[in-house]
C-alpha positions as semicolon CSV with decimal commas, in nm:
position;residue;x (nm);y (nm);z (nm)
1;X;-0,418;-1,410;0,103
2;X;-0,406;-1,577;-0,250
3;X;-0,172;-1,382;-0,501
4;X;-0,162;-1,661;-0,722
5;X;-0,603;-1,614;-0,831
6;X;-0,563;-1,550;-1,188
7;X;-0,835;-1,302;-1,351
8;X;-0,829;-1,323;-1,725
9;X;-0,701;-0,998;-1,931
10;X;-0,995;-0,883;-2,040
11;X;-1,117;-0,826;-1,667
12;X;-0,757;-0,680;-1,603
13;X;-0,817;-0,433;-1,928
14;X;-1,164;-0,346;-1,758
15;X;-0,991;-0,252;-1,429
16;X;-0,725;-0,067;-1,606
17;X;-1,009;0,122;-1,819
18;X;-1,151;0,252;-1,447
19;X;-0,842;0,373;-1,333
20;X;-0,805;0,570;-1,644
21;X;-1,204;0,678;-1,652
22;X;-1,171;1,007;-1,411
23;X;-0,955;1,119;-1,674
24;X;-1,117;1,078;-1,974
25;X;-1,090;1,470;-2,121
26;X;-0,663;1,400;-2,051
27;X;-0,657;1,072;-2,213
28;X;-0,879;1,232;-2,529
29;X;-0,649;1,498;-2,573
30;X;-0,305;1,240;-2,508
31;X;-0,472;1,028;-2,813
32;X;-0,528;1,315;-2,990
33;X;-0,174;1,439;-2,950
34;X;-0,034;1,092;-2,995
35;X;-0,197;1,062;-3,327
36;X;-0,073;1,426;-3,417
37;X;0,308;1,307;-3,311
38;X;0,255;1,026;-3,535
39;X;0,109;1,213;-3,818
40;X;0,416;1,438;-3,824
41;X;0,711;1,182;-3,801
42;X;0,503;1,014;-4,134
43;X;0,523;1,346;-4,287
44;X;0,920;1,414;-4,190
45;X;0,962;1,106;-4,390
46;X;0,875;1,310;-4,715
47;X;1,114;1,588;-4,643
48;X;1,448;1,424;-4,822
49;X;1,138;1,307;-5,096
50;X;1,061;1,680;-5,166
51;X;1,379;1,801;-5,132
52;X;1,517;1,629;-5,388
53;X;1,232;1,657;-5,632
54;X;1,212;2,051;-5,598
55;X;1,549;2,140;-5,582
56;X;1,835;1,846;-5,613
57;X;1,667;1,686;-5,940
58;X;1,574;2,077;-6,088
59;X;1,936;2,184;-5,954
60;X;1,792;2,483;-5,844
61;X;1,723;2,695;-5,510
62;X;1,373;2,870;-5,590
63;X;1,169;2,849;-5,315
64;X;1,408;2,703;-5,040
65;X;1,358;2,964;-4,816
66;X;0,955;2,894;-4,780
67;X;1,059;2,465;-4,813
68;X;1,294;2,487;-4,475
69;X;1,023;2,754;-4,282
70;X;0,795;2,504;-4,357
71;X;0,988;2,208;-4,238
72;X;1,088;2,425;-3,944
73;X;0,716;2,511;-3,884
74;X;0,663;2,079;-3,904
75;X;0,917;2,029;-3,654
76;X;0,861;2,290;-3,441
77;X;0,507;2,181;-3,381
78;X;0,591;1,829;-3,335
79;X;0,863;1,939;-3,038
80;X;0,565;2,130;-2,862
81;X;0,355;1,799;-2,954
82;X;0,577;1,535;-2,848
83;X;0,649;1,830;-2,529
84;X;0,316;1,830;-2,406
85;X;0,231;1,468;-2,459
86;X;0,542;1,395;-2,249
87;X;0,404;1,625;-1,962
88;X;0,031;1,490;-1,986
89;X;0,190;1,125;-1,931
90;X;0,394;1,261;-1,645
91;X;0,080;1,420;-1,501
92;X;-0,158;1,092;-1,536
93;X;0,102;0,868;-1,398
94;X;0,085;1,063;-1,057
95;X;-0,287;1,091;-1,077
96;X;-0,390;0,816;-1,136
97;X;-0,124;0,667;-0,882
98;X;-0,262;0,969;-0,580
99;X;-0,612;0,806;-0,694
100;X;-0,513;0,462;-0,619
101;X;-0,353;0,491;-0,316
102;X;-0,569;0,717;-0,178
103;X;-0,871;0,477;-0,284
104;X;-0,647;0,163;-0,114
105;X;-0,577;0,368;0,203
106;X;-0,958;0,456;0,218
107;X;-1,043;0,113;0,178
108;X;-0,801;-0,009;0,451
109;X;-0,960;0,206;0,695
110;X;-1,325;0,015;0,673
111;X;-1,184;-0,302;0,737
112;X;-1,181;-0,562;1,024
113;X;-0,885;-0,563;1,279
114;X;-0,844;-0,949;1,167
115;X;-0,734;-0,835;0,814
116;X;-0,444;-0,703;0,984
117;X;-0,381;-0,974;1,181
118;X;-0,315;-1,229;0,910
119;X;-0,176;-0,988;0,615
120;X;0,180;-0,829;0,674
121;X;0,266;-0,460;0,719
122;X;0,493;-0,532;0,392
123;X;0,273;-0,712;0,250
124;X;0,006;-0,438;0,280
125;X;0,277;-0,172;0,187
126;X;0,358;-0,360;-0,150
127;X;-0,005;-0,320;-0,257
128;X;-0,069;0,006;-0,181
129;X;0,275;0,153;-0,303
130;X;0,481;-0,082;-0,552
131;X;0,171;-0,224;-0,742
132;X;-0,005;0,108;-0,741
133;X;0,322;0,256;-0,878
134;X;0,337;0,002;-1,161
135;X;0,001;0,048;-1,272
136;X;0,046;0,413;-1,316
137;X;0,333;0,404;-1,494
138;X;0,146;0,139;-1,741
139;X;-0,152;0,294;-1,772
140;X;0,005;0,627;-1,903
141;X;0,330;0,610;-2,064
142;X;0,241;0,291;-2,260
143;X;-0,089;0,474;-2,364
144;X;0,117;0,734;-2,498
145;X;0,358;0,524;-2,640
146;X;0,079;0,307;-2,793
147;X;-0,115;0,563;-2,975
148;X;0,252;0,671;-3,126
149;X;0,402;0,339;-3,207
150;X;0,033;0,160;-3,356
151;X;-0,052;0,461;-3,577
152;X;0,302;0,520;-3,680
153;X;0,312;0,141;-3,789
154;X;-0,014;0,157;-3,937
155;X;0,062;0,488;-4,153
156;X;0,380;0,346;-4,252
157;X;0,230;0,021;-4,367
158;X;-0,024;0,230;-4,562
159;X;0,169;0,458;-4,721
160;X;0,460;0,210;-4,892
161;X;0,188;0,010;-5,022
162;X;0,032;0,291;-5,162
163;X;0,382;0,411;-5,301
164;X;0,521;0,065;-5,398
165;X;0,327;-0,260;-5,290
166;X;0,590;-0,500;-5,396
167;X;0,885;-0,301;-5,226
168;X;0,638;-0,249;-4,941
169;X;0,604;-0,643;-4,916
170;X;0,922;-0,713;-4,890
171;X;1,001;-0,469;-4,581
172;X;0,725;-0,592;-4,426
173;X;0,846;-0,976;-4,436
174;X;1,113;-0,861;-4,203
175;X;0,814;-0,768;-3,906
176;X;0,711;-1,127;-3,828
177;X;1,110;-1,217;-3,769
178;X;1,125;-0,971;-3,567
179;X;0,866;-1,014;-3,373
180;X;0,911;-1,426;-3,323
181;X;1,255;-1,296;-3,169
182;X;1,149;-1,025;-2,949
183;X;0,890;-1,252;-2,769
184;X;1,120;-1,503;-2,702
185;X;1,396;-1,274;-2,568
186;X;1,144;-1,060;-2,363
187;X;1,012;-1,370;-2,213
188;X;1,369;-1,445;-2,089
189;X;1,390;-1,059;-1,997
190;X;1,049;-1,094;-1,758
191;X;1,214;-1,390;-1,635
192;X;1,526;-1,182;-1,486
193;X;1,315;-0,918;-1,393
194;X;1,132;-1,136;-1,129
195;X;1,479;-1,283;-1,027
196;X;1,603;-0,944;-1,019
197;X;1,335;-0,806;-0,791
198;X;1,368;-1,154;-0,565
199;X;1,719;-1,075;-0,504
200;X;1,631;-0,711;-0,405
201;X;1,416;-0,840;-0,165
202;X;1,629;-1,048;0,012
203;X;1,913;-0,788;-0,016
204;X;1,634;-0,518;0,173
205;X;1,583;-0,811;0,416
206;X;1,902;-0,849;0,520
207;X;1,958;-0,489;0,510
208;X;1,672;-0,420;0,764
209;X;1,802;-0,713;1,008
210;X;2,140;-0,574;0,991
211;X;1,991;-0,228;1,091
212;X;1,673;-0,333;1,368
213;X;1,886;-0,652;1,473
214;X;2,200;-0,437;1,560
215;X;2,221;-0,479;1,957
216;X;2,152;-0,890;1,923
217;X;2,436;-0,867;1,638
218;X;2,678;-0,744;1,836
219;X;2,602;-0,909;2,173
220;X;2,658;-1,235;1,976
221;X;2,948;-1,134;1,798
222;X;2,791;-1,220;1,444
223;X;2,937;-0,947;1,263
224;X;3,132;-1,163;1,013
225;X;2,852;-1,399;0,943
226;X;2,599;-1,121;0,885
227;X;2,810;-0,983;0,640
228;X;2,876;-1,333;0,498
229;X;2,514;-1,358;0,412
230;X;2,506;-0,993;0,309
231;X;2,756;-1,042;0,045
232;X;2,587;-1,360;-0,064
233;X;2,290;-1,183;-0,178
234;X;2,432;-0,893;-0,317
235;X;2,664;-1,113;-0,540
236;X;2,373;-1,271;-0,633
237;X;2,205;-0,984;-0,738
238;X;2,529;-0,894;-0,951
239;X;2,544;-1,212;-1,138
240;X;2,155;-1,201;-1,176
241;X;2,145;-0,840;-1,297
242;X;2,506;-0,928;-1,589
243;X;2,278;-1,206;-1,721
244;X;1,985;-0,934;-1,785
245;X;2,214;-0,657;-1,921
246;X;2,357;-0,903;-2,165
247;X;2,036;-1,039;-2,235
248;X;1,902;-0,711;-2,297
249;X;2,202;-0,602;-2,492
250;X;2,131;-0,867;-2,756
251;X;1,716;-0,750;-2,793
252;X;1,870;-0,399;-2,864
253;X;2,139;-0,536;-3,072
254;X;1,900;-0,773;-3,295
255;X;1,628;-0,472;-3,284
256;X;1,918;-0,259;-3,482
257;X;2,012;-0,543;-3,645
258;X;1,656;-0,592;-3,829
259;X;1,611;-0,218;-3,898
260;X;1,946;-0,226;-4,104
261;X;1,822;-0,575;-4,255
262;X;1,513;-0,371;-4,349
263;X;1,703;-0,090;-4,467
264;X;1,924;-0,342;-4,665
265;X;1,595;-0,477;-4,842
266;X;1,478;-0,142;-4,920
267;X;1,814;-0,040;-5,102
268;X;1,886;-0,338;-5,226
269;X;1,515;-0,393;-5,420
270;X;1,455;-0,010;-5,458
271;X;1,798;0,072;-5,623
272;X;1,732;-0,210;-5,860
273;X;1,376;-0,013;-5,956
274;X;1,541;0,318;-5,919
275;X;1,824;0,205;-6,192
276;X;1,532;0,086;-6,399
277;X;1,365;0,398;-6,386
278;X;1,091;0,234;-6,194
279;X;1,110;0,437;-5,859
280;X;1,192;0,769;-5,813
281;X;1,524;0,844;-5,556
282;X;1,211;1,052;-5,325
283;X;1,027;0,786;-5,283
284;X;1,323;0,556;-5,208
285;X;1,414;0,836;-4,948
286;X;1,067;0,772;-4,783
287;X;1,111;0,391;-4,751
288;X;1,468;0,432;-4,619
289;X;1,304;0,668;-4,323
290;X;0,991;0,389;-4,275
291;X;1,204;0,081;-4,290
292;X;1,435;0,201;-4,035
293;X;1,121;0,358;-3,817
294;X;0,913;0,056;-3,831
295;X;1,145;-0,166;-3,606
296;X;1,069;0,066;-3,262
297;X;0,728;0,011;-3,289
298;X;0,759;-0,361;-3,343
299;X;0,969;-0,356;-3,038
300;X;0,674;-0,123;-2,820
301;X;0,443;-0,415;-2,944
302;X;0,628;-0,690;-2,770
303;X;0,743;-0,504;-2,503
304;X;0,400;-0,355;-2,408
305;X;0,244;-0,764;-2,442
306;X;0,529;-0,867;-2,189
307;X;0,443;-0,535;-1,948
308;X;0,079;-0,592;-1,970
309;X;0,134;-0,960;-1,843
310;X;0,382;-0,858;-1,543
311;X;0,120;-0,576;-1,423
312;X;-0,156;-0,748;-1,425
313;X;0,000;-0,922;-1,108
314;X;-0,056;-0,596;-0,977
315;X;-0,399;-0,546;-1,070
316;X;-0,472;-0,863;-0,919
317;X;-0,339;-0,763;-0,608
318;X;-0,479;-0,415;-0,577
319;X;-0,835;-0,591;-0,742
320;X;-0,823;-0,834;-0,445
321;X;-0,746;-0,553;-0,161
322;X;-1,027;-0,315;-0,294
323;X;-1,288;-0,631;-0,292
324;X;-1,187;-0,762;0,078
325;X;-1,481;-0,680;0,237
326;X;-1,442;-0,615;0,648
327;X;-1,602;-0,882;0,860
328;X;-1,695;-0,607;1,059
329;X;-1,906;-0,356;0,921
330;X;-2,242;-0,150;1,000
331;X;-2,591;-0,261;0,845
332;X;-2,751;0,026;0,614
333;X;-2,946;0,139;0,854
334;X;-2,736;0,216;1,123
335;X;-2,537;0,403;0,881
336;X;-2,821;0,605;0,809
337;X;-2,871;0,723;1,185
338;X;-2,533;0,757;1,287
339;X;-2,304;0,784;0,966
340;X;-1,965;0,592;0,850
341;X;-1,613;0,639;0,987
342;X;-1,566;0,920;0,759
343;X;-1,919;1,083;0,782
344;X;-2,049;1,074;1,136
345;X;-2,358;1,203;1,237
346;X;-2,247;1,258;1,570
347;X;-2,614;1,417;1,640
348;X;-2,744;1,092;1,690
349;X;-2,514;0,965;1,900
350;X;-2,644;0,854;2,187
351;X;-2,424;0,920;2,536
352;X;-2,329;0,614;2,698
353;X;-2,322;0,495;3,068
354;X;-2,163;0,163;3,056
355;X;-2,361;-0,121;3,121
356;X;-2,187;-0,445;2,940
357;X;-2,361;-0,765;2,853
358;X;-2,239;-1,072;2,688
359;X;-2,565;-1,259;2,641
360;X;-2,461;-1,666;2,543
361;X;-2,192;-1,604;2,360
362;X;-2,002;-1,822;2,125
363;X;-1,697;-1,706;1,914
364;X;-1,428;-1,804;1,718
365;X;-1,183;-1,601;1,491
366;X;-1,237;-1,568;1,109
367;X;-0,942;-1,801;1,038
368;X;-0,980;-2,030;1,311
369;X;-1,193;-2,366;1,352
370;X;-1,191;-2,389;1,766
371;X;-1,418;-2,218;1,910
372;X;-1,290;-1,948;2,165
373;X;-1,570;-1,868;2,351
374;X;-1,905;-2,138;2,383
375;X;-2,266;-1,983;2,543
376;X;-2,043;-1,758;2,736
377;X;-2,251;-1,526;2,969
378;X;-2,113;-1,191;3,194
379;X;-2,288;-0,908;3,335
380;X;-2,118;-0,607;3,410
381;X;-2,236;-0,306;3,564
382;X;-2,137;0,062;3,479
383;X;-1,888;0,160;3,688
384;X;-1,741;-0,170;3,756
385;X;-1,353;-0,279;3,671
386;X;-1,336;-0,611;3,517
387;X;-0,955;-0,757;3,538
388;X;-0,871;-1,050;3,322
389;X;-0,547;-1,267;3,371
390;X;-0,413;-1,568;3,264
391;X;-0,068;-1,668;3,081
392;X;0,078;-1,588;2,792
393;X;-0,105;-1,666;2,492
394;X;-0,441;-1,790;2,686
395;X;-0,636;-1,538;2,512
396;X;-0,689;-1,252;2,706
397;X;-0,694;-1,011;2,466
398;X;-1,042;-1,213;2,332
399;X;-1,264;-1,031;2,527
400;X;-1,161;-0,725;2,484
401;X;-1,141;-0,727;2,082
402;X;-1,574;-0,815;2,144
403;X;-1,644;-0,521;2,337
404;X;-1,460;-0,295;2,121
405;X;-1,626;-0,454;1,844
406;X;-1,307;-0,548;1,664
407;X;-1,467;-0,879;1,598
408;X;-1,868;-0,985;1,609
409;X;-1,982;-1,297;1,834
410;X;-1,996;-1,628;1,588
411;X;-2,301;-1,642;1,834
412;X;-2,521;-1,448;2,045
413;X;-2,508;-1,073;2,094
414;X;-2,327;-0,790;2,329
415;X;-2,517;-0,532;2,486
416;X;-2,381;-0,208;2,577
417;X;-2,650;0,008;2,762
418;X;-2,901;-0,285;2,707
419;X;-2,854;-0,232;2,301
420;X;-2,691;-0,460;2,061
421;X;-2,385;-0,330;1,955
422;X;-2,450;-0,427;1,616
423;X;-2,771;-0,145;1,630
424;X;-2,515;0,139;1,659
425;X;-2,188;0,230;1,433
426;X;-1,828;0,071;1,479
427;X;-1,736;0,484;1,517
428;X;-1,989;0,576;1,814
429;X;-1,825;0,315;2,006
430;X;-1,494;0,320;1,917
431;X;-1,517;0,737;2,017
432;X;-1,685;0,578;2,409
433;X;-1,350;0,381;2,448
434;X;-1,001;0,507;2,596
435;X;-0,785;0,200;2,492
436;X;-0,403;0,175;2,612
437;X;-0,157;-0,105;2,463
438;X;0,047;-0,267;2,574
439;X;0,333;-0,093;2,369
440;X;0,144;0,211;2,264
441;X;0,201;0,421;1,894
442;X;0,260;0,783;1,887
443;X;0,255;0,915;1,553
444;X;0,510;1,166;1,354
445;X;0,472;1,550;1,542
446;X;0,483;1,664;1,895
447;X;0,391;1,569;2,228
448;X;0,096;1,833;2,227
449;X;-0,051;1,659;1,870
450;X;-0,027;1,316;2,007
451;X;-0,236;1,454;2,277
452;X;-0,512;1,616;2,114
453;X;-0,510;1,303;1,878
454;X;-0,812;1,201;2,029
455;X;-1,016;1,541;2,067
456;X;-0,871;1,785;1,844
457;X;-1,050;2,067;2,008
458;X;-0,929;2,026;2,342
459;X;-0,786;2,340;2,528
460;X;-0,462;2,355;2,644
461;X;-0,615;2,328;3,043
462;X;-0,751;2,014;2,976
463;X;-0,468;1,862;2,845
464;X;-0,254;1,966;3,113
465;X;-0,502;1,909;3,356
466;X;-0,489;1,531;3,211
467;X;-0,104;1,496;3,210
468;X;-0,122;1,600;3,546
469;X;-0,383;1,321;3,661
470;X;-0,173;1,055;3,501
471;X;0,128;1,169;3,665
472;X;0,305;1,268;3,342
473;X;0,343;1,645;3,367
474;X;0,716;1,644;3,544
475;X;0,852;1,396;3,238
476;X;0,706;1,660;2,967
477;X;0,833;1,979;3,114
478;X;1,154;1,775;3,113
479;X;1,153;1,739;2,751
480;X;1,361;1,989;2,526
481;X;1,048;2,149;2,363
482;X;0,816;2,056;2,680
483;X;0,433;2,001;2,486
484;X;0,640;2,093;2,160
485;X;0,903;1,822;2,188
486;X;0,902;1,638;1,817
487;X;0,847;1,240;1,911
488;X;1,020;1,088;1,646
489;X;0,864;0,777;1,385
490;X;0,629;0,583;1,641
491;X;0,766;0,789;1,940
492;X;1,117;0,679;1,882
493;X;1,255;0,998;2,073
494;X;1,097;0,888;2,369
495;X;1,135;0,577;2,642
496;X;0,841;0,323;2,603
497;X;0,731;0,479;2,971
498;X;0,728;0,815;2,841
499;X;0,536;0,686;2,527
500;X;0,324;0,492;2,776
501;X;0,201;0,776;3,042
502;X;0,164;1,012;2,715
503;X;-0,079;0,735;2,576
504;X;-0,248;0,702;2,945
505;X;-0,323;1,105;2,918
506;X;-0,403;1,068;2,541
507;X;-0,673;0,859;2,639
508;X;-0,809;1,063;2,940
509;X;-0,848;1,310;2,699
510;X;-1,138;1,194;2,497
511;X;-1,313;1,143;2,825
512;X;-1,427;0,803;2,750
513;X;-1,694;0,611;2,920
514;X;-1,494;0,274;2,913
515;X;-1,134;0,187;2,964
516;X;-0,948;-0,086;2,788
517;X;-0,624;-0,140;2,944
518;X;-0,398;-0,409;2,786
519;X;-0,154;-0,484;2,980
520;X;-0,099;-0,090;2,970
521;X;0,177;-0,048;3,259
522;X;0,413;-0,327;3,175
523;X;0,600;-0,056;3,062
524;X;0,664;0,182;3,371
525;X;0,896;0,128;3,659
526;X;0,728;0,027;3,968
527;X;0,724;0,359;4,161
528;X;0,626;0,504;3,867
529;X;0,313;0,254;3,852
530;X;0,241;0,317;4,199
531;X;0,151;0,677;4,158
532;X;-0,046;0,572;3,857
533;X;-0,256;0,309;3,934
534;X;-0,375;0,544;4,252
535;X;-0,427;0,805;3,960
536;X;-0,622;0,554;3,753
537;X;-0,804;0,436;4,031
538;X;-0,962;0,801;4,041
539;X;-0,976;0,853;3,685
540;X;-1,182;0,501;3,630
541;X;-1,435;0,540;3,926
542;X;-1,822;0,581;3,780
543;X;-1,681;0,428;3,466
544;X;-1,655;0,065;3,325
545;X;-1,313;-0,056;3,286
546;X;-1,174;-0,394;3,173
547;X;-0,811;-0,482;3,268
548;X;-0,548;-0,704;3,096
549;X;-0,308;-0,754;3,357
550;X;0,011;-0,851;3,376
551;X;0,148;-0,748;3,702
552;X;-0,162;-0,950;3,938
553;X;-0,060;-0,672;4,196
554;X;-0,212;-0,415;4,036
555;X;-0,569;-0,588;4,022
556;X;-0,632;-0,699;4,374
557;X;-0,916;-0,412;4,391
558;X;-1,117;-0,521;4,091
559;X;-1,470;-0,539;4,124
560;X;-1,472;-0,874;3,870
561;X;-1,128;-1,116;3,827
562;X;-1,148;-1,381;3,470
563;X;-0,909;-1,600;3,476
564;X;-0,839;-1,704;3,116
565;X;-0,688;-2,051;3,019
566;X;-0,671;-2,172;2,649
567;X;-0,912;-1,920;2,529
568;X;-1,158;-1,971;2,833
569;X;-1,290;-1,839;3,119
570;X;-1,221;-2,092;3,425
571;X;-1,271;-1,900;3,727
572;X;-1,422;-1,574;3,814
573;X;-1,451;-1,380;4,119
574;X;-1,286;-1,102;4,347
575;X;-0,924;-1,161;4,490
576;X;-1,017;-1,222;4,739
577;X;-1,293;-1,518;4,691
578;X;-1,050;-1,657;4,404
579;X;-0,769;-1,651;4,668
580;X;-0,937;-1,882;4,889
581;X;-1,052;-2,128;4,631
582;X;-0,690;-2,202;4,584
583;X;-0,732;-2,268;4,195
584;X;-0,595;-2,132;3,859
585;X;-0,545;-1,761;3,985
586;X;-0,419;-1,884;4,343
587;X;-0,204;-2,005;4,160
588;X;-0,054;-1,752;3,951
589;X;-0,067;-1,499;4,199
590;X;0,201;-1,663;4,439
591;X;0,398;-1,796;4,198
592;X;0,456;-1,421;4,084
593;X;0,429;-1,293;4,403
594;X;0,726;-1,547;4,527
595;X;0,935;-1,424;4,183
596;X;0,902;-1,058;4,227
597;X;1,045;-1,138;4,631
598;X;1,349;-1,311;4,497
């Protein structure tokens, strides 16, 4: 994860250009209507010019009426101009921001489970909404703005030097002052921004600690200190965020300040020639309007420079999330037979009975350098429940990641039903496994959706039939609602044994022909286990099941025991043969067994 790649501007302006590309016929008609907006605030300009050649000079009031329905006619269109433009901006900000996020969210779906594992939930959440945000707003307002501001400039250039080149000079010596001072002070202003935004950060921080650390807060009395630290940041968000509004008060200040210094040129050199008789007061009247117009654009120019340089952070970002390829992914031709994650061909999928073979198998994660597994070898027969054990951190969940194809051997091959499981998709075998977690997510709805989450289609017997096998049908008619109970974020409404037993049934549901259980009843009360694991024990028989366990209890019936140390396998067996060699699981087995009797 390497924010800090830079990629030069010009491959930033390409990626920009194919955000904007799905909307070309928009962005023709936004130039189009920028250009018009334009067109018409050069041609306001000449309204005092006409005004006071056809009537003020004359002294007379012929023709008025049609002069103001014309000018009325001018700025009526340009209000329905500058209208529409406004609301075509609007509408390709959200586009193309619904584009990119739903192109980042797609993307995050085809990759690996170690992507995950070393890139933060915030971290991901930045990229797909903050920097997605920013690029939207870029993209379309300062197109907008850009087709106003550079062909206002440019017409206004144009047009005094047509009218008066020398007067037109001088105005114009005024831009590159300008400009000089508007770099340097939006340089500073990017500057704040970032320390701004830093602040903010922390502040959220130790906003969501105060909130999710509430219970540890109070237990240790650490009210005072929390808000200590709380206060800290906020103050220095305060003195951070003074500094930028003065700051920013002085660009707008000296902005002013050099569209009165141009307007001071103008009247200053073009009364002299208008005394003289060598300007008429119109045309002065014109170069009043320019020289005090010319400054915003100026401004647009520097700002947009600083903008494009703060968002293409942001492209880099999003650039470097759309290119992360998965390090798990299906050849061509397996996606041919059996289709992607989002187009499965479910035709061709082959029903499977559960045969498991890891065939000299070496493997080590992405990011690591040890290797985890070395010419590892294990046969395992449909039907047959494989327990793993082993403490804390030894890597049980290693095997387990393989089967389910969350990672790919370094070395060597699995066979599932005496195929490689690289010959089939990551889909068809993901829909063959019922996997419970240890802490189990529900998503936002009811009970009943969480259910069907799984198998969409299923009736309402079968999932009842389900809760019932797992034991879960007295807590759900319990519930307010029953099967239409709302769970809350994550299943927040409900205990983590609730959540648990719903994820158990969830599971059962999609009638899989191989159970993962990680450490899957850690969660529920002992009695409560009991019941299960004799309802388990019927739901798992004729089907392959591999069991992280925590509670060694629970396992003394499995047909196959691994006992896991540092990442490998150092004894296998049943519980009772391991029992009597007195080793590793010996071991752990009375040492819990003697904790659990105290």
């Amino acid at each position: 994860m390497d924010d800090k790649k830079n990629i030069r501007s010009s491959e930033a302006l390409r990626a920009l250009w194919s955000y904007l590309q799905p909307h070309r016929r928009m962005l023709a008609v936004m130039v189009f209507l920028g250009l018009a907006g334009s067109g018409g605030d050069l041609i306001v300009a000449f309204f005092p010019d006409q005004a006071i050649r056809r009537f003020i000079e004359p002294g007379t009031t012929e023709g008025m009426g049609a002069f103001i329905l014309v000018c009325l006619l001018i700025m009526t269109s340009k209000i329905v101009v500058d209208m529409t433009a406004c609301f075509l901006a609007s509408k390709l900000e959200l586009y193309v921001d619904r584009d990119l996020r739903n192109r980042a969210f797609h993307h995050l779906q085809e990759l690996s489970v170690s992507y995950f594992n070393v890139n933060s939930v915030g971290y991901i959440h930045a990229r797909v909404m903050s920097d997605t945000e920013r690029i939207g707003t870029l993209v379309s307002w300062n197109l907008m703005d850009g087709v106003w501001n550079l062909s206002y400039l440019a017409g206004a250039i144009a047009v005094m030097l047509a009218l008066r080149p020398g007067l037109a000079l001088a105005v114009l010596t005024i831009v590159p002052v300008t400009a000089l001072f508007s770099f340097w002070f939006q340089k500073n202003l990017t500057i704040l921004g970032r320390q701004i935004r830093e602040c903010n950060a922390r502040i959220t921080g130790a906003f969501n600690e105060g909130i999710t650390g509430v219970m540890t807060i109070k237990t240790l009395a650490i009210e005072d200190d929390m808000e200590e630290r709380f206060r800290e940041e906020t103050g220095a968000m305060r003195r951070t965020a003074v500094r930028n509004g003065h700051m920013r008060g002085l660009f707008i200040s000296m902005i002013s300040f050099s569209g009165f210094a141009a307007l001071a040129v103008v009247l200053w050199r073009g009364g002299a020639l208008t005394r003289e008789g060598l300007l008429e007061l119109g045309t002065l009247s014109v170069f009043v309007s320019y020289a005090l117009g010319m400054m915003e654009p100026v401004r647009w120019i520097v700002r947009a420079i600083s903008d494009f340089i703060t968002v293409r952070v942001n492209v880099e970002r999003l650039e470097k999330l759309l290119h992360e390829e998965p390090d798990v992914r299906d050849p061509e031709s397996v996606t041919r037979v059996y289709g992607d994650s989002f187009s499965p061909r479910k035709e061709n999928w082959e029903k499977v009975k559960g045969d498991v073979v890891f065939e000299d198998v070496t493997f080590r994660y992405p990011d690591g350098s040890v290797n985890v597994l070395e010419h590892f070898d294990l046969t395992v027969p449909r039907g047959t429940m494989v327990a793993i054990v082993g403490e804390t951190g030894a890597g049980k969940s290693t095997l387990v990641n393989l089967i389910c194809r969350f990672f790919e051997p370094t070395e060597g091959r699995i066979l599932l039903d005496g195929r490689d499981l690289r010959e089939r998709s990551r889909l068809w075998l993901h829909s063959q496994i019922g996997y419970v977690l240890q802490t189990p997510h529900l998503f936002s709805g009811t009970v009943l959706d969480n259910l069907r989450f799984g198998r969409p289609d299923a009736s309402m017997e079968e999932v009842r039939a389900a809760v019932r096998r797992v034991g879960a049908g007295g807590i759900i008619d319990r519930l307010e609602k029953g099967y239409e109970t709302d769970v809350g974020e994550g299943g927040s409404r409900l205990s983590a044994g609730e959540r648990q037993l719903i994820s158990f049934a969830r599971a059962l549901i999609s009638d899989p022909a191989i159970f993962v259980l990680d450490e899957a009843t850690s969660s529920i009360d002992t009695e409560t286990e009991a019941a299960l694991q004799e309802a388990l024990e019927e739901v798992m028989a004729g089907r392959t099941s591999f069991v992280i366990a925590h509670r060694l209890s629970t396992i003394r019936r499995a047909d196959l025991i691994l006992v896991v140390h540092d990442g490998k396998i150092i004894e296998r067996g049943s519980h009772r043969s391991l029992m009597k060699e007195k080793g590793a699981y010996w071991s752990l087995y009375t040492r819990q067994y003697e904790q659990e009797a105290i």
